[in-house]
N, C-alpha and C positions, 0 to 999 in steps of 0.2 A: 718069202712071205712077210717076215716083219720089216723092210723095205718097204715092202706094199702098203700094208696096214699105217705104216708112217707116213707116205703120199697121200694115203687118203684124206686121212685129217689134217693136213694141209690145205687138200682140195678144198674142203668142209667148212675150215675157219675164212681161206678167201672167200667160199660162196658165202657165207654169213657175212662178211664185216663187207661186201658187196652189196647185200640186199638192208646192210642198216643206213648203208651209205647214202643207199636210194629211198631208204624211205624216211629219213631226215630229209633230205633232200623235195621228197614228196609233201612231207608235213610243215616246211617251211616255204613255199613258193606263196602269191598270193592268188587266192583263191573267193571267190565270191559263196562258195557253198562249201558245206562240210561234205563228206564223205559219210556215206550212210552207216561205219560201224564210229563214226568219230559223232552225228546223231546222235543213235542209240545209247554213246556211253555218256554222250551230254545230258540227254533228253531224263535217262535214267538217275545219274547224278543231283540233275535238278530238280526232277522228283522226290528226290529222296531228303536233299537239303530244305525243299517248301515244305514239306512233313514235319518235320525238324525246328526249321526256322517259324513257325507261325506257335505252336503252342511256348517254344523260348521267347518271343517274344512277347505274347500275351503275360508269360510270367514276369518278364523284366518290367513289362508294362505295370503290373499289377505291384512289383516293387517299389518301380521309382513312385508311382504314385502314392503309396503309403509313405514313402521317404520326403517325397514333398509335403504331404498334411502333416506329417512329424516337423520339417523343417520349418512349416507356415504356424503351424504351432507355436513353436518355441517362439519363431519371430513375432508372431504378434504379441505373448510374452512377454517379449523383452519391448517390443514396442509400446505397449502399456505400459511399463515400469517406467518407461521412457517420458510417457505423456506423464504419466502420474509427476513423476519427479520433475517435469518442466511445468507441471500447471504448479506444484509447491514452490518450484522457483520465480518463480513468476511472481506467485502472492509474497514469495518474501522481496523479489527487487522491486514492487510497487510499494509494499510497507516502508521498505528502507528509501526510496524516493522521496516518499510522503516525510517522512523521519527526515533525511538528510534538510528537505524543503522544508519544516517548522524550526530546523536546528540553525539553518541558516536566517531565516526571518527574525530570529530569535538574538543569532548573536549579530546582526545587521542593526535591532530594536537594541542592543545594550550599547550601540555607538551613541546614539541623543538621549540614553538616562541621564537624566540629572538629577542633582542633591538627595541622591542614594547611590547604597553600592547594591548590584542584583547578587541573588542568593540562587540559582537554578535549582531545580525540584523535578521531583516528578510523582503524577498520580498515581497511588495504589492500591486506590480505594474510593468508595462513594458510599453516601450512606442510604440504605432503601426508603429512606422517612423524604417524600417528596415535600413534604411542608417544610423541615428544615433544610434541606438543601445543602449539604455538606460534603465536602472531600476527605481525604487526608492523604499529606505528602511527607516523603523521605527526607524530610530535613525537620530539625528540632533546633532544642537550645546548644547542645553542642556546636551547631553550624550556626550560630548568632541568630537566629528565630527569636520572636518575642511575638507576644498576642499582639492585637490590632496592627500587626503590619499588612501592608499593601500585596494584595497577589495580582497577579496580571499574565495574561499571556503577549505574544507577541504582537495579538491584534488589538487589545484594548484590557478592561480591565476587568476582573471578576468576581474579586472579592475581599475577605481579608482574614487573616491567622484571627482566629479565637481562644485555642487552647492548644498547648503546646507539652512536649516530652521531650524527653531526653534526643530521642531518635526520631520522629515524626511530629507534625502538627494537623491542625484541624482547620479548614476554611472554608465559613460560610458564603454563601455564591451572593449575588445580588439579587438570583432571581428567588431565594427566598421570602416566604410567610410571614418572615418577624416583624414586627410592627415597628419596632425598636430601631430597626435597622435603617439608616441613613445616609447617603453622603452627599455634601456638596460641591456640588459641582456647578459649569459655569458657560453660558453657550457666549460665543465671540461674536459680533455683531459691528456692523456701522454705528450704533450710537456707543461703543462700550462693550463692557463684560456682562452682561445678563446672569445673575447669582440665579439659584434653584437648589431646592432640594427632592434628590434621587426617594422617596418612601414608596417601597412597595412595588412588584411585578404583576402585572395583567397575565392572569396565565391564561386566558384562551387567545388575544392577544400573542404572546410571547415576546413583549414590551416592559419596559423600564416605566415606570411612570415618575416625573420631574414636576414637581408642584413647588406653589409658595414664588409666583414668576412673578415680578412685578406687573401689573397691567399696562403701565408707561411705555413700559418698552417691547416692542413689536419682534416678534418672533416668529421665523419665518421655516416651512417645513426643506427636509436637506441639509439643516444649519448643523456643525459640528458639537457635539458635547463633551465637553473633558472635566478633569476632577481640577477643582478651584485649590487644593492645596492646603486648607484653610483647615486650623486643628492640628495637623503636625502628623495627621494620619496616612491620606491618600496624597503623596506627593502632587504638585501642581503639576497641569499638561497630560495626564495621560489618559488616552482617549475611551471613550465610555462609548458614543454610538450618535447616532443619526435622528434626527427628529423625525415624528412622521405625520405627527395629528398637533395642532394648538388648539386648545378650547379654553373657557373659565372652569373655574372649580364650583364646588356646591353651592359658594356664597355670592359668588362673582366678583369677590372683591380682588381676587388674585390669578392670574393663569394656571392653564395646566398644560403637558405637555408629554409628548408617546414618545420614548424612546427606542429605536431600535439597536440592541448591543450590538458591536462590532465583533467582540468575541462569542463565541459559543460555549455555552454551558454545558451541552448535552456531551459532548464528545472533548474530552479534556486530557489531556497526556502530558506534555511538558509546559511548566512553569516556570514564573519570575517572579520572586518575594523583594519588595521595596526595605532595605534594611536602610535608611532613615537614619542622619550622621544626629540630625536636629533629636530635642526630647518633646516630646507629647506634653501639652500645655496640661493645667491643671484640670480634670473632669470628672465624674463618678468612677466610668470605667471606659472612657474614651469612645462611647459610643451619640451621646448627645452634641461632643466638642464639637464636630463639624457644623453643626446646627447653629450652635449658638455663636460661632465666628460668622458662619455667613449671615445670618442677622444682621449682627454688630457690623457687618460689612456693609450691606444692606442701607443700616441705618444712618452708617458715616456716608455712605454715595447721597443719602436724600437730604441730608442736611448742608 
């Protein structure tokens, strides 16, 4: 009997590892159609994964999509920060252009100074009284400042030291109210120098006004204006502006004549003080001398 019982399950294990044989055999050939229990367990399967997979997925879906508005978020974020900081930079590398280009005009204008040394400055101030017309810059008598010196920018000229400190000075512009205020100057012509004195600014204008022009000589609109030198104040040569109107004066005995500045008043940053090696002839307070030298100039060309 346990012979037997031994042969059996020999029989048993060959019929089994027979029928795995064959049906590996069976489930590996190729085949254009499943077998209807190999269907069912698909069919079921894939039922049961579509179940499964559609509400996972609507969650994933509903994930990333909060994950994107967080991520689009931040980005924008950071890309604001972004702009903000390149529209800052931007205003500072157009400042610094603007800067670099009056600094270079500036030390280009201190190659042809002559009979001065420049003193550079800069605006810190203005004063609100439109009638007077005033600045005030970072340089004083420490830095060799003195009243009536010449200020100028790189383009032409705009005015001059009035009152000075230790550490800063005061300068009134040309296109001041003061009646007092003078300079002369000298336009270059075919027949000569053409003397004139600078009294007074056209303010709706926005003009120099040049009077006291001899009637003799012809002055022509576009002609250049520069300061005559004459005084010891406004050094000679440095440009004031552009003619733009000739008429007579009130009496008609004399011409008059519109200036348009070459420099700008309204917008003023960095300057050039004419520190002047010569001394300032004898005067009240150095505000007539110009006056009375271009006369005397005047008077020796007519005779």
């Amino acid at each position: 009997m346990p012979q037997f019982f031994s042969n059996k399950r020999l029989i048993l294990l060959l019929v089994g590892m027979i029928f795995l044989v064959a049906l590996i055999s069976f489930t590996l050939r190729d085949r254009n159609h499943a077998s209807l229990p190999e269907q069912l367990v698909k069919d079921v399967v894939g039922f049961g994964q579509t179940l499964f997979s559609k509400p996972t997925q609507y969650v994933t879906g509903v994930f990333n999509n909060i994950d994107s508005l967080l991520n689009t978020y931040d980005e924008n974020k950071r890309l604001k920060a972004r702009l903000e900081d390149y529209a800052s930079l931007q205003a500072e590398v157009n400042d610094l252009k603007l800067e670099k280009k009056e600094l270079q005009e500036i030390v280009d204008k201190k190659e042809d100074l002559r009979d001065f040394n420049p003193i550079q400055a800069t605006v810190i101030a203005r004063n609100p009284d439109q009638w007077e017309e005033k600045i005030i810059i970072n340089r004083g008598e420490i830095h060799g400042v003195e009243a009536n010196m010449a200020v100028m920018t790189a383009k032409g000229l705009i005015g001059k030291v009035i009152l000075t400190t230790p550490y800063t000075s005061t300068v009134e512009l040309l296109s001041t109210q003061n009646p007092n205020y003078r300079v002369s100057a000298v336009i270059a012509s075919e027949e000569g120098e053409v003397f004139g004195l600078i009294e007074g600014f056209d303010e709706e204008r926005k003009e120099l006004v040049l009077k006291r022009i001899d009637s003799e000589f012809e002055v022509k609109k576009g002609q250049k204006v520069t300061t005559s030198g004459l005084g010891g104040i406004f050094p000679k040569g440095i440009l004031v502006g552009e003619v733009t109107e000739v008429t007579t004066d009130d009496y008609g005995l004399t011409k008059l004549a519109y200036i348009k500045p070459e420099a700008s008043f309204s917008i003023l940053d960095h300057v050039i003080i004419a520190n002047r090696s010569m001394n300032v002839v004898d005067g009240s307070d150095g505000a007539n001398t110009e006056a009375d030298l271009a006369a005397e100039k005047e008077a020796g060309d007519g005779s």
